[in-house]
N, C-alpha and C positions, 0 to 999 in steps of 0.2 A: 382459503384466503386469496386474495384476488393479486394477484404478480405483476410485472412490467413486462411485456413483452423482450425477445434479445434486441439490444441496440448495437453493440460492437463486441467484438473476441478478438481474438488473436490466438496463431496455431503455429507457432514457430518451433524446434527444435530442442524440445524440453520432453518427449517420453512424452507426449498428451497429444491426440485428435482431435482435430478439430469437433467431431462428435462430442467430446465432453469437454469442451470449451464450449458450445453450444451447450450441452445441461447444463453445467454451473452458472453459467448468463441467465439460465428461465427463475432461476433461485435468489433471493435477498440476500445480503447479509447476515442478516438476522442468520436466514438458515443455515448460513455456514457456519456461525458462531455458535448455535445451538448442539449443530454436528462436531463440534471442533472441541466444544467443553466434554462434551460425551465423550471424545476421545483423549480428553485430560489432556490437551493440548494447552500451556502454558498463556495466561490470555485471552483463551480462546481467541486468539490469532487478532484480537481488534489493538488498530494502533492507534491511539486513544486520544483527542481533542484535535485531530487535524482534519479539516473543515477544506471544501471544495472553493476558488476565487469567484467564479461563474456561480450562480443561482441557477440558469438554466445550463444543464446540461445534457448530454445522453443519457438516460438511465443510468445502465452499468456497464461497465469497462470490465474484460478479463485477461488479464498476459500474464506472462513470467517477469518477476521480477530481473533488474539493472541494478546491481548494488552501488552504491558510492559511499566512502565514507573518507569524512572530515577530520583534521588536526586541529589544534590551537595553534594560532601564533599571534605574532605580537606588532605594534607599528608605532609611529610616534605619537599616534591621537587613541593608541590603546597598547599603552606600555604592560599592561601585565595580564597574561595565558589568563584565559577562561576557557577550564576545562581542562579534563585530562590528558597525559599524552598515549594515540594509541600503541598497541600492543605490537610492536615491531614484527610478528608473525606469527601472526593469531594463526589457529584453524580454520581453512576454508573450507567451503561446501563444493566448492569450482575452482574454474583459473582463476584463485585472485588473483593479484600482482600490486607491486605501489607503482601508482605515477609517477613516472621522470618528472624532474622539475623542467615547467616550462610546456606540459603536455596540456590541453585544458579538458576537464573529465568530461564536458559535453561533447568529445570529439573521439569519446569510447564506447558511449552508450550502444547497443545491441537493438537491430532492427525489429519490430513487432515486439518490445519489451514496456516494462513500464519504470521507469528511473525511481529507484528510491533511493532519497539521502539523506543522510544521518548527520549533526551537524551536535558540537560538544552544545550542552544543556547552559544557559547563562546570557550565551551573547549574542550579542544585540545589532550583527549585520545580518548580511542578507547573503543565500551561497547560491543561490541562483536568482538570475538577472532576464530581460529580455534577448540580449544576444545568443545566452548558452542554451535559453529554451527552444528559440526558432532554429538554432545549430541541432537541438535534439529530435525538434519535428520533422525536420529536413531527413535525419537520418532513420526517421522512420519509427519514433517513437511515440507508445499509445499513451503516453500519461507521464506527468512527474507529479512522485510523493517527497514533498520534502518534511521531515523530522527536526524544523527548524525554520528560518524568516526565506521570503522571500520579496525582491522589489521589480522595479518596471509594473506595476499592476497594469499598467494599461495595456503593453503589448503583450502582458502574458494571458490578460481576457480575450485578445485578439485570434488565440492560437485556436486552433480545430480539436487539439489534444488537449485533454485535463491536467487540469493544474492545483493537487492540495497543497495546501502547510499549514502552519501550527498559530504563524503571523507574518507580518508584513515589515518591512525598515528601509529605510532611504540609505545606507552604507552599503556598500561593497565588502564583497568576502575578502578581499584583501588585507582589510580592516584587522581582522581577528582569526582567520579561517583560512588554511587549506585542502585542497580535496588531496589526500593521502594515498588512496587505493580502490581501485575497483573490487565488485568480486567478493570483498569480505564480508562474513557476517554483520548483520548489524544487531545491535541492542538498544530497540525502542522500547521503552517501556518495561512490558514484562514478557514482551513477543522478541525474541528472536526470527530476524528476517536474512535468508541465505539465497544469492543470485539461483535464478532458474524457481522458487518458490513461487506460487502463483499467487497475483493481486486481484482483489476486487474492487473500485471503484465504485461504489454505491449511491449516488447523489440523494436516491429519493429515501434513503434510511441515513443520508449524511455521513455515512461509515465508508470508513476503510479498512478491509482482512484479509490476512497474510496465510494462506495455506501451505503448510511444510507440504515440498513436493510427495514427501514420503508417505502424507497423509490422503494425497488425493483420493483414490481408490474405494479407500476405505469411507471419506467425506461422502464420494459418489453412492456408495449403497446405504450410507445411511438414513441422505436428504431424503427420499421417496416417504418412506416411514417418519420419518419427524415430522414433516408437513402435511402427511394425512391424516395426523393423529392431530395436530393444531388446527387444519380443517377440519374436523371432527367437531373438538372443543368448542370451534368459535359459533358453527352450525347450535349445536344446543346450547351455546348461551345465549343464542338470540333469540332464541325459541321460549327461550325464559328461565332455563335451568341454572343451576347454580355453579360455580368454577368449581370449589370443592368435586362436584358432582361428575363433571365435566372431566377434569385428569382425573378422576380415578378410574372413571371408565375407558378413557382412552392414552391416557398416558401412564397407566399404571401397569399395564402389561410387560 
């Protein structure tokens, strides 16, 4: 099956080479999420309806994950908490830490990383804006995934670095929302995401997958053999063969 060439990686300080930041870039999505159920990976690592702002982008983006994750609060044009309160000290994968009040979390993010943030499920502002993105790209950041609204559309189409989320809102995280702590786990979905994790960025499969650092290694030997065996597949069904026919000859092994 026919690939995208690499567009971008990132090789920062996470136990990974730039050599296999370059493999996993030649690979979809798809293929990691293939490799990633094989390994009863929770999700298979997809974090599920958040959609890139840009139509045209890079192919695919590969870094380590930038955690951030969000509280409820409350203001006088949204007097009552949506969402949970989190977990005063959760378990981290890394340094977490909580942010001082007063700190603003575009101004921790980790160079060559990719910002993901987790924002309580319900409400209806935005936790990142155009000033805290171009504060992110400045500091050297490949991408934010937000798990939650994002506004500024216009300057945040502007940026060089990719921009998902889930949707869009004219309100300030002020509104409803503070950014709580770096570093901590997050829970989108049914994917558990922990700083230093690595993201991919998929524009042309529309996906975005979270590989547990732990799993890297093992993703790596697996992709070779799942994607020859889908080359395989797709070779004789165009030839005219049947799918039945198809995986059991080559994915049945």
């Amino acid at each position: 099956m026919l690939r995208a060439p690499i567009r971008r990686f990132s090789s920062s300080a996470f136990n990974m080479s730039s050599e296999q930041f370059q493999t996993l870039a030649k690979y979809t999505a798809c293929d990691i999420s293939d490799a990633l159920l094989k390994l009863n990976v929770p999700g298979a690592g997809f974090l599920a309806d958040i959609a890139p702002l840009k139509s045209k982008t890079p192919a695919r983006v590969v870094a380590p994950a930038s955690t951030v994750l969000f509280a409820p609060k409350t203001s006088p044009s949204f007097p009552q908490p949506v969402g949970p309160k989190p977990d005063p000290d959760p378990p981290s994968s890394g340094d977490g830490s909580k942010i001082s009040p007063g700190t603003p979390y575009a101004d921790l993010i980790n160079q060559n990383t990719i910002a993901v943030l987790s924002q309580p499920e319900g409400q209806v502002c935005a936790v990142v804006g155009g000033i805290n993105a171009v504060r992110m790209e400045q500091l050297g950041a490949k991408g934010v995934v937000v798990s939650g609204r994002v506004r500024d559309v216009d300057a945040l189409k502007g940026l060089k670095m990719q921009v998902w989320s889930r949707g869009t809102s004219s309100v300030g995280a002020g509104a409803q929302a503070s950014a709580f702590a770096v570093g901590y786990p997050l829970t989108i979905g049914q994917v558990v995401v922990n700083s230093g994790d690595i993201i991919m960025l998929d524009a042309d499969e529309n996906s975005v997958v979270a590989i547990p650092k732990d799993k890297v290694e093992e993703v790596l030997k697996l992709l070779p053999k799942l994607t020859e065996a889908d080359d395989r597949c797709m070779a004789d069904v165009r030839a005219g063969g049947s799918v039945k026919e198809a995986f059991a000859k080559h994915r049945g092994k």
